[in-house]
C-alpha positions in Angstrom: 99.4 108.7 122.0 102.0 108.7 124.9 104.6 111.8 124.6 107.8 111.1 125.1 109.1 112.1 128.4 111.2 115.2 128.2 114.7 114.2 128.8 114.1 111.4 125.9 113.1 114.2 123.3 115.6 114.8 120.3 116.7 118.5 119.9 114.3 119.3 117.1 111.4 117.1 115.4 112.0 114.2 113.0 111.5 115.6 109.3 109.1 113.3 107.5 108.0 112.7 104.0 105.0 111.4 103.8 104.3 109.7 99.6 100.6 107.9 99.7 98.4 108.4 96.8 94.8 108.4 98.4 94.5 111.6 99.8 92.3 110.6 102.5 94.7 107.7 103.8 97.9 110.4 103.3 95.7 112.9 105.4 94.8 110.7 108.2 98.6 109.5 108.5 99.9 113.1 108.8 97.2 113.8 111.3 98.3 111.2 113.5 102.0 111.1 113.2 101.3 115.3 113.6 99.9 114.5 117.1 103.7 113.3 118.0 105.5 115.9 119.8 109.2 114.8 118.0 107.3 113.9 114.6 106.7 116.9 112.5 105.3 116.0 108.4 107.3 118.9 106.4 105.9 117.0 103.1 103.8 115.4 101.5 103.3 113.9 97.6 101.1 111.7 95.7 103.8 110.3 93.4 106.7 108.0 93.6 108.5 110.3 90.7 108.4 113.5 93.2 109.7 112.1 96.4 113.2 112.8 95.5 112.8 116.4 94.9 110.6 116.3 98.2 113.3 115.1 100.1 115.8 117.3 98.9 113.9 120.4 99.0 112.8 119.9 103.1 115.7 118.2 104.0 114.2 115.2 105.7 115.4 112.3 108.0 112.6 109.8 106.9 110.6 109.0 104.2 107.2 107.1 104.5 106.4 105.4 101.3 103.2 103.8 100.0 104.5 101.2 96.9 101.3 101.4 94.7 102.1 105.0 93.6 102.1 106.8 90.0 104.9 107.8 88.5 106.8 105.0 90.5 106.5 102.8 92.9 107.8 103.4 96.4 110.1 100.3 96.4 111.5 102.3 93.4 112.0 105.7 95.2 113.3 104.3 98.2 115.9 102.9 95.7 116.5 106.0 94.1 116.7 108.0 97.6 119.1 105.4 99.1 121.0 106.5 96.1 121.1 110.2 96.0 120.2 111.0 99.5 121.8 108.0 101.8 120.9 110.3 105.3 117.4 109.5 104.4 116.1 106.9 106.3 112.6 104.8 104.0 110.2 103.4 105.6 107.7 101.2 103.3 103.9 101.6 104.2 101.5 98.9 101.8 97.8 97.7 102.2 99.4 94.3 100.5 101.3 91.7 103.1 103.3 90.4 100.4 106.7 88.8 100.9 108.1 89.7 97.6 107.5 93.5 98.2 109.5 92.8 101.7 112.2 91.4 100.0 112.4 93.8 97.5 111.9 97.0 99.7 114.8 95.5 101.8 116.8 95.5 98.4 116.2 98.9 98.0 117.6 100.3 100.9 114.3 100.1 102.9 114.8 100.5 106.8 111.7 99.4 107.5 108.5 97.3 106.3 104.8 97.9 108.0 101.6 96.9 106.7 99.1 100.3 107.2 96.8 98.5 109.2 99.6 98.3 112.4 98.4 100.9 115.0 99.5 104.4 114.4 101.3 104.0 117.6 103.7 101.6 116.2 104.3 103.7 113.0 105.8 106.3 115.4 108.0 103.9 116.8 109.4 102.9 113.5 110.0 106.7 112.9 112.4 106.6 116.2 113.7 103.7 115.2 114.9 104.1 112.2 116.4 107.4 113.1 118.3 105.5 115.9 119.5 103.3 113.1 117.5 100.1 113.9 115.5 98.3 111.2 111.7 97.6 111.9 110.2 95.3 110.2 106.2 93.4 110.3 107.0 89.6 112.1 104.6 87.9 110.4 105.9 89.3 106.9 109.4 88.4 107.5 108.4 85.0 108.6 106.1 84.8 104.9 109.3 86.4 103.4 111.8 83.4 104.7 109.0 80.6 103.5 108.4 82.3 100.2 112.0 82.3 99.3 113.8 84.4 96.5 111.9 85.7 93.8 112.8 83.3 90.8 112.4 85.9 88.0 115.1 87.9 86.4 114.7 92.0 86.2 113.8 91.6 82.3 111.4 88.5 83.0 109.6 90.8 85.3 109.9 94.1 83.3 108.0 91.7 80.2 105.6 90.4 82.4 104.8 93.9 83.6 104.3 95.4 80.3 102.4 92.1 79.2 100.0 92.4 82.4 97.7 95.2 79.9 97.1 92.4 77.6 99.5 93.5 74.7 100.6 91.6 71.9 103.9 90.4 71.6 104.7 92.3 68.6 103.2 95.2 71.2 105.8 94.5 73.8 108.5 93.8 71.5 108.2 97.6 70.4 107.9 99.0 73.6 110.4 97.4 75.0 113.0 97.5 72.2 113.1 93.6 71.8 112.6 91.1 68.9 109.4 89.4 69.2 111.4 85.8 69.8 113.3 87.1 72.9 109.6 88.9 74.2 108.3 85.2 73.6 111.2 83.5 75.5 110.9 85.8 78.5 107.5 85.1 79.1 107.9 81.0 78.1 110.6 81.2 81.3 108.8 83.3 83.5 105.8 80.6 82.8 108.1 77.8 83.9 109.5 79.4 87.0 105.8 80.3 88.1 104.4 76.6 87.2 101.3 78.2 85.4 99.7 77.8 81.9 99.6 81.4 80.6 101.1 84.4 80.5 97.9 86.0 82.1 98.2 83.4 85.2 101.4 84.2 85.6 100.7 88.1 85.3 98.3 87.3 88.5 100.5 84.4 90.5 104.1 87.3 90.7 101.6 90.3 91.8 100.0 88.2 94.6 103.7 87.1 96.0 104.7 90.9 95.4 107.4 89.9 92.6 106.4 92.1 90.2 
């Protein structure tokens, strides 16, 4: 990779957090963002639910997150971090090219969307970027994201149809979710509507592939 030139270099590295949860794939990223002179990875986790304390404890300017995660997603802990540590700037790293997960990253105080197959060369870049205050987002996602429009679902329609995506009963999700079986059943009659399918299962599969869940 190309080194900055030396009157362009910032006074000391950008601190990165790096939150992936395949080792391998979180390895190879810090080995390649490592070979930036201005990049240094102070951290690294394998769950959304320690970024935070990550963050806090290495006093970092940018957070890389995976979404698929344990714990929590990374659309979630970019929303937390935007929360309790505003300086932080979040980028969003996922292997899916959905727009929903654009739209919601963007809610969450993302600065910046790429899909891990872009070249390590232009992760960099969005490191810099975002530091600089610019927002970086994929093209052809943002263009999917306009097309797709909003997500139609409500944040209880898709907190039912998450819980209802391991195949419990309604009585099931009614307990867990502190509801009475009728207003379990209306949430997922709606979100059936909205996503012009037959089943709760179809429409389990239909809001993951458009990254609404």
């Amino acid at each position: 990779m190309d080194e900055l030139p030396q009157d362009r270099r910032p006074a000391r590295a950008v601190r990165v957090l790096l939150a992936e949860d395949q080792s391998m794939v979180r390895e190879a990223l810090a080995a390649l963002l490592g070979l930036e002179p201005d990049i240094d990875v102070v951290a690294q986790v394998a769950r959304g639910d320690e970024v935070l304390a990550a963050a806090r404890a290495h006093a970092v300017d940018v957070a890389l997150l995976d979404i698929e995660m344990p714990g929590c997603t990374g659309i979630e802990a970019a929303a937390l971090l935007t929360r309790e540590q505003p300086g932080v700037k979040v980028v969003v790293l996922t292997t899916f090219g959905r727009p929903g997960y654009l739209r919601s990253a963007m809610e969450a105080g993302a600065h910046a969307f790429l899909v891990k197959d872009a070249p390590a060369a232009q992760l960099a870049q969005a490191v810099r970027k975002v530091l600089a205050g610019e927002r970086v987002i994929d093209p052809t996602l943002a263009a999917a994201a306009l097309a797709e429009g909003a997500n139609p679902l409500t944040d209880r329609e898709r907190e039912v149809l998450r819980a209802a995506s391991d195949g419990r009963t309604n009585a099931e999700l009614a307990t867990a979710l502190h509801l009475s079986q009728g207003t379990v059943r209306n949430y997922l009659s709606v979100a059936i509507q909205k996503l012009a399918v037959r089943n709760r299962a179809e429409a389990v599969r239909v809001a993951r592939e458009k990254g609404w869940l």
